[in-house]
TIKOLBA-911619 format. One record per residue (C-alpha): x, y, z; residue in one letter. Coordinates in steps of 0.001 Angstrom, whole numbers, padded with zeros to 6 digits, always signed. Layout:
N
XYZa ...
END
This chain:
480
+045949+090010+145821x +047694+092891+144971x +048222+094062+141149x +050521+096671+139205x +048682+097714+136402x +050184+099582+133925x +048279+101599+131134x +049156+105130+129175x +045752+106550+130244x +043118+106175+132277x +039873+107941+132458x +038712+110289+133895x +041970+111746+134199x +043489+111086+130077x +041312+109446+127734x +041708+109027+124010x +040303+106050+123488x +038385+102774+125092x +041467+102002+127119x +041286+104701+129385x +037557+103884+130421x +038784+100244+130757x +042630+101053+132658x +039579+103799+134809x +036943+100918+135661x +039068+097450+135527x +040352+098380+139241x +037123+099404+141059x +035397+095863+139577x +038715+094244+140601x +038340+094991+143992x +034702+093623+144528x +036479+090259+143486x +039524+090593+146160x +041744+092463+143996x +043915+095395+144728x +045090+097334+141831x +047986+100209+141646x +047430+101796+138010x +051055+103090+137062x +050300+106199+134552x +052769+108630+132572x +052887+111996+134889x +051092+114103+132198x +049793+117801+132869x +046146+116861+132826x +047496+114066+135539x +049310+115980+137945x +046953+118681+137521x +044043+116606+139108x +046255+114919+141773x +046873+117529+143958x +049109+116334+146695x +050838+112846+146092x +053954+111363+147805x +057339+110481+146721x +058638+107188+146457x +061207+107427+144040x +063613+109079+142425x +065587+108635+139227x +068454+110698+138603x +068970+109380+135039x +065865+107499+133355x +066863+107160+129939x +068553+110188+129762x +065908+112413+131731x +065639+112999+135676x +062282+110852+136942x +060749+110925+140777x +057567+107981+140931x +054419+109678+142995x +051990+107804+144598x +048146+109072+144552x +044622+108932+145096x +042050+110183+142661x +038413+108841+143740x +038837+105311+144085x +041762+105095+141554x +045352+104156+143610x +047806+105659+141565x +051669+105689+140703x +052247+108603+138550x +055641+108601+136675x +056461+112167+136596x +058992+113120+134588x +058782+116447+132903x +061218+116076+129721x +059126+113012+128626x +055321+114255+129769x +055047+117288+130070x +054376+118712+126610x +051397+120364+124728x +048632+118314+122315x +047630+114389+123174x +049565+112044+125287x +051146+110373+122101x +051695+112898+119771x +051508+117244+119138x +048795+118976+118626x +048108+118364+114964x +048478+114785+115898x +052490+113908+115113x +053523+111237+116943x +056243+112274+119636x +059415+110881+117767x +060223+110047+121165x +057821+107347+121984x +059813+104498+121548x +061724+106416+125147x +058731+107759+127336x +056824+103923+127019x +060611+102527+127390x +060596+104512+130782x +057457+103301+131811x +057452+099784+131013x +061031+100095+133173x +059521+101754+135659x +056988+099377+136255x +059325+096532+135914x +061301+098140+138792x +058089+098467+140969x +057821+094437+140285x +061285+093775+141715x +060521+095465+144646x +061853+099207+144395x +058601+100499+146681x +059356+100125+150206x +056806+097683+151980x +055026+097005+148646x +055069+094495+145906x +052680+093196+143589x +051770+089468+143026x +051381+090260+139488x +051677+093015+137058x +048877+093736+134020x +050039+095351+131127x +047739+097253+128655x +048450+097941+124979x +052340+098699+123428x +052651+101614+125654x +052577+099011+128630x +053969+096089+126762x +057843+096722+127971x +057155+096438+131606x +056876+092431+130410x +059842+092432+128640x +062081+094361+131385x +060421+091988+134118x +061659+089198+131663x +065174+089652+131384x +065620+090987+134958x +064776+090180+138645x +061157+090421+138394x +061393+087707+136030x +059766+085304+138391x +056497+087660+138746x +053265+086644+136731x +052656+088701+133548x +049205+089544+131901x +049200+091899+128766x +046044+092684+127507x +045523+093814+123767x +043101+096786+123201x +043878+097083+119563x +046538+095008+117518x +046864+098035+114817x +048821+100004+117235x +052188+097635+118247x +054533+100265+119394x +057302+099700+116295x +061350+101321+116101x +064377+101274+114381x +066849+098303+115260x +068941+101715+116243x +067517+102086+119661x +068288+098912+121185x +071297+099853+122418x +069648+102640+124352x +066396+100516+125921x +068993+098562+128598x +068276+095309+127757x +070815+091952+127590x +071750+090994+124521x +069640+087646+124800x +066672+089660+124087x +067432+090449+120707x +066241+087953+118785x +062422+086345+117542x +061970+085477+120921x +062504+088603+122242x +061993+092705+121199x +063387+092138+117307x +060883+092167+115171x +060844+092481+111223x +064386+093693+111629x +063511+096935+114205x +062021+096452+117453x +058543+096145+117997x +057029+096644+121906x +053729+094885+121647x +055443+091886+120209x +057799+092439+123044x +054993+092156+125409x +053010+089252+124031x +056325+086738+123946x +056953+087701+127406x +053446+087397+128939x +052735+084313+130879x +048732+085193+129574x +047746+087526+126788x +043828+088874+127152x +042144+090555+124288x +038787+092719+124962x +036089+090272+123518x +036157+086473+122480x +035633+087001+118998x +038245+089529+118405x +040496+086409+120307x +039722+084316+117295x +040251+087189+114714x +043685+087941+115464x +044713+084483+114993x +044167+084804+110995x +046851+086786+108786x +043771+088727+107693x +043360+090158+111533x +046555+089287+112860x +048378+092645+111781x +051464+090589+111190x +051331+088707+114775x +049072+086153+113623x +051685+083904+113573x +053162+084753+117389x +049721+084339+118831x +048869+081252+116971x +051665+079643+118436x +050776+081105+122137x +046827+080234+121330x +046856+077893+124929x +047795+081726+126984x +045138+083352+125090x +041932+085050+126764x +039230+086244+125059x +037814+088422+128114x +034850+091167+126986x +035100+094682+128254x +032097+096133+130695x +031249+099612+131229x +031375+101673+134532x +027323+101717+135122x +027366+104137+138274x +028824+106149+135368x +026811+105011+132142x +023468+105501+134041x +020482+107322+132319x +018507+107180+135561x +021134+109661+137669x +023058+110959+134801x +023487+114817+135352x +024946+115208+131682x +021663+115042+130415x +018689+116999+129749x +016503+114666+131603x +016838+110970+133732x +014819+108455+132151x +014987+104594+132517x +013324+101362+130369x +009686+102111+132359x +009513+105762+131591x +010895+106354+127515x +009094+108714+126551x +010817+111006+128952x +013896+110632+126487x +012290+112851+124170x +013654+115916+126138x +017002+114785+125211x +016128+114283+121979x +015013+117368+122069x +017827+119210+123243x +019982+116969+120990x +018706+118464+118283x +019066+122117+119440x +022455+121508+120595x +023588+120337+116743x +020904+123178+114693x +018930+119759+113118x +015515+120199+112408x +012824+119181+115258x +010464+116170+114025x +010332+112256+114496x +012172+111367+111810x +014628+108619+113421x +017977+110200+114126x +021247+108649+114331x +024357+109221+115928x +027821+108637+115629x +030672+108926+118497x +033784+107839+117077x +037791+108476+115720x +036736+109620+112041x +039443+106883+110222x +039534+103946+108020x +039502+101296+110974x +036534+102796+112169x +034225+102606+108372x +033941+106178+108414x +034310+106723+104848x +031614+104325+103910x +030016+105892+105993x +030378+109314+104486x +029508+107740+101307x +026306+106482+102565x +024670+110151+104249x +023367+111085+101337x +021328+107913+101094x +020632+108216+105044x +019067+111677+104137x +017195+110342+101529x +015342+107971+103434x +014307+110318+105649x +017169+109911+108271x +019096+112272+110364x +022540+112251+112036x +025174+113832+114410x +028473+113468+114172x +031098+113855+117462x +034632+112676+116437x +037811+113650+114915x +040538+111586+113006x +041346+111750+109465x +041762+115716+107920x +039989+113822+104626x +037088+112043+105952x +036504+115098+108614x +035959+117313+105429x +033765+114980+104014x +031900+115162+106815x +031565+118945+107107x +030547+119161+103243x +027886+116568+103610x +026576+118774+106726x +026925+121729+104417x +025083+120231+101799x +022327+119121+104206x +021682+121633+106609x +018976+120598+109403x +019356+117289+108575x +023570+115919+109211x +025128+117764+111851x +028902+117739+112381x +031243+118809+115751x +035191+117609+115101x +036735+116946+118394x +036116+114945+121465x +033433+116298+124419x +032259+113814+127007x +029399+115107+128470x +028031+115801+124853x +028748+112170+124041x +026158+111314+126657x +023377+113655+125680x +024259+111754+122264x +023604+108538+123799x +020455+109749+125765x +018850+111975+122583x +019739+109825+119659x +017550+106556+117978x +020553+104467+117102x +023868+104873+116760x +026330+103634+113672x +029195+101894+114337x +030658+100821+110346x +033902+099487+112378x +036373+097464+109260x +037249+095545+112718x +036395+096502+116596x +038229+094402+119204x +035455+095162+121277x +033922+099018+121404x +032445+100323+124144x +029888+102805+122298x +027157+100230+121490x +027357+099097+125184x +026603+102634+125857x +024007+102867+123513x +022443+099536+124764x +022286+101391+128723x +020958+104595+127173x +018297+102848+124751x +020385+103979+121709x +019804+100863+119455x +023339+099686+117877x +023216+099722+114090x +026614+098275+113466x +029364+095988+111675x +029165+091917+112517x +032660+091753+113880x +035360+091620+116829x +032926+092592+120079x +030381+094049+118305x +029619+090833+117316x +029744+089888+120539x +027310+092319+122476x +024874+092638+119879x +021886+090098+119029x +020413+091004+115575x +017003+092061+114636x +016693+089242+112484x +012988+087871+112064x +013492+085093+114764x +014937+087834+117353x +012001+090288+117014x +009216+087663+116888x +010927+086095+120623x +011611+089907+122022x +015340+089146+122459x +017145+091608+119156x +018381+094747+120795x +020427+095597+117408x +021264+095561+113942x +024077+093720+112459x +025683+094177+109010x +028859+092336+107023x +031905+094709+107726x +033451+096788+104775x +030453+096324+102564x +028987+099913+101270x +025992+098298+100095x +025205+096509+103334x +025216+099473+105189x +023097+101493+102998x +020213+098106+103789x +021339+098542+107426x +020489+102190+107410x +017137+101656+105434x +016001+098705+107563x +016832+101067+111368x +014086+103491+108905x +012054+101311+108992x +011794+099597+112105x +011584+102726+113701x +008739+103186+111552x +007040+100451+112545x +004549+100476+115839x +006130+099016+119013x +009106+097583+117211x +011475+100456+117987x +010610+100977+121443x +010882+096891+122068x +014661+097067+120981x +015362+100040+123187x +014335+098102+126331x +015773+094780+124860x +019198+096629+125149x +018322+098259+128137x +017648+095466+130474x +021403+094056+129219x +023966+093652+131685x +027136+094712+130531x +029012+096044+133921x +032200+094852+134387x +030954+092116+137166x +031625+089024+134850x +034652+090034+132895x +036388+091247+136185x +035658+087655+137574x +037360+086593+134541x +040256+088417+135101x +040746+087749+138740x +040139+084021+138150x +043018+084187+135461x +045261+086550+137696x +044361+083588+141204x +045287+080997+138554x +048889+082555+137364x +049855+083533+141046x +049688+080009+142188x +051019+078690+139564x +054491+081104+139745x +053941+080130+143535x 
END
């Protein structure tokens, strides 16, 4: 079966988030199930840079306003179609937004362009190549649904998968004019929403199946509470909704061949972690004892708990605890960060920013790591903390909730807890989440017997890509 994907980033090429490692690993786990996927990607410097030599397939001579050629490409075992198309792409700072984090007040055109792209790719614009079915992730995807849905692709299965519903892709009413659409598709049913235009909500009323990254987060989004305003829409779709949980690349994730730590180590051998706990701590200027040390990998914002957290170090401190801190997000909460590391030297440990090889000394060197999360559709950190023996101290929700099995008293006693759990956006239950990681790590053979708990968990994508290609077999036969 072959399968257009389409996605904004993809790792290892242009990662800001958990898509990217999904949109990176999705295809490879596809195609041990008999799935071919093409990953269409925004031509961005750090894109082109690593392609090297790609071939032309298309070219655009006006794409909303801007000149456009489509590239075909290998990187590894990605198969890539690279929209290059320098006025929209090719600009300094993040894929979505300058350097001090402004969001490109263009958006609403370069995802446009892709989504139209992709829906051109669907009718059958490659020569000698058309997908069975096209996969859209997230808003910057979402329009390739709508585009296939009011033109001749229309007949072509659609998937759009939901990485986080906070992030839907809204405009002005002003632009519809300009996005090349029929008039039929402005309306509820269509790209209107609240009066502008919104291109996740786009995407989900034209999907034949919408997916969302863990089961419980499926259920979530369905309440006004979760349902950022589309509780309503996906209510009403609830029979085309998938609750399918992410995996993680494990040739990748692997603390047994990693080179980006300071020593291999696997469930058998643990105390050979210690060198990377070791050169954790040197790496941040903490102190060197056994006091348990925590980590945190994460966008410092409100979604993510990281002011509760902040409020809680001192406490963390006080019982003893230590942490490091990679991550950037908020200019508020990153300052409260850097004072608390200020005001405990040795013992908190800040670096603003994003560095993946020191993410996975984190994961290798660190006791437990803290994931506070308000609401996680699924997270991928604890399921790297889980492969690297990193025991998840986290929030109960979304797929956290999911991946995690408490260290309640029934859990321990049967050898089955590989984490802890705590209500979300409760201060006071994370300060007893904090204290009780003290003191189980405290406690002889309990800390060690979580580590391998987590470690012996299989979270590669094997299952959820069977998942997926069962739902993609199931929608191709049915549009056949």
């Amino acid at each position: 079966m072959q399968v257009l994907a389409v996605a904004s980033e993809i790792f290892p090429l242009i990662k800001t988030g958990g898509l990217a490692d999904v949109a990176g690993a999705l295809p490879e786990a596809l195609g041990r199930q008999g799935v071919a996927v093409r990953t269409l990607v925004p031509g961005y410097p750090a894109v082109l840079g690593a392609v090297g030599k790609a071939r032309k397939l298309v070219r655009y001579d006006d794409l909303f306003g801007a000149p456009a050629t489509l590239l075909a490409a290998k990187v590894g075992d990605l198969d890539l179609l690279i929209l290059d198309a320098p006025d929209f792409y090719a600009r300094p700072g993040g894929p979505y937004g300058d350097a001090v984090g402004n969001e490109w007040a263009d958006n609403w055109r370069r995802f446009a362009a892709l989504g139209r792209v992709a829906a051109d790719i669907a009718a059958g614009s490659i020569t000698g190549w058309r997908p069975a079915l096209v996969h859209a992730h997230d808003w910057q995807g979402a329009m390739a649904a709508a585009y296939m849905r009011f033109g001749p692709a229309h007949a072509l299965p659609r998937v759009m998968t939901i990485h986080n519903l906070a992030f839907q892709g809204r405009f002005g009413a002003d632009i519809f004019a300009a996005l090349g659409l029929p008039p039929e598709a402005w309306g509820v049913d269509g790209v209107e929403y609240y009066g502008g235009i919104g291109f996740l909500k786009a995407g989900l009323v034209s999907a034949d199946a919408i997916t969302t990254v863990s089961p419980t987060y499926a259920h979530e989004i369905c309440s006004p509470h979760d349902g950022m305003g589309l509780d309503g829409l996906i209510r009403g779709r609830a029979d085309k909704l998938h609750g399918i949980l992410n995996g993680i690349d494990t040739a990748i994730w692997d603390p047994a061949t990693d080179k980006l730590i300071a020593r291999p180590y696997t469930a058998r051998a643990l105390a050979t972690r210690a060198a990377n706990r070791r050169a954790l701590e040197k790496r941040f200027g903490l102190g060197q004892d056994d006091s348990p040390l925590f980590i945190v990998i994460s966008r410092l914002t409100w979604q993510k708990g990281m002011d509760l957290l902040v409020d809680a170090l001192d406490h963390l401190v006080g019982l003893g605890g230590r942490i490091a801190v990679l991550g950037s997000g908020d200019h508020p909460i990153e300052g409260a960060f850097l004072a608390a590391a200020d005001r405990h030297r040795g013992r908190v440990a800040v670096q603003i920013g994003y560095d993946e090889p020191l993410s996975h000394l984190m994961q290798a060197g660190g006791d437990a790591i803290l994931i506070p999360s308000r609401f996680e559709p699924c997270g991928l950190t604890q399921l790297y903390g889980l492969r690297y023996g990193c025991v998840p101290v986290l929030a109960r929700v979304g797929g956290l909730a999911d991946t995690i099995i408490d260290a309640n008293e029934a859990a321990l006693s049967a050898g089955v807890a590989t984490g802890l759990h705590f209500p979300a956006n409760d201060a006071m239950a994370l300060h007893g989440a904090i204290a009780k990681a003290v003191r189980l790590h405290g406690t002889a053979g309990t800390w060690p017997a979580l580590q391998k708990s987590g470690m012996k968990a299989d979270f590669s994508w094997t299952h959820s890509a069977a998942h997926y290609a069962m739902l993609f077999e199931q929608l191709v036969r049915r549009g056949a």
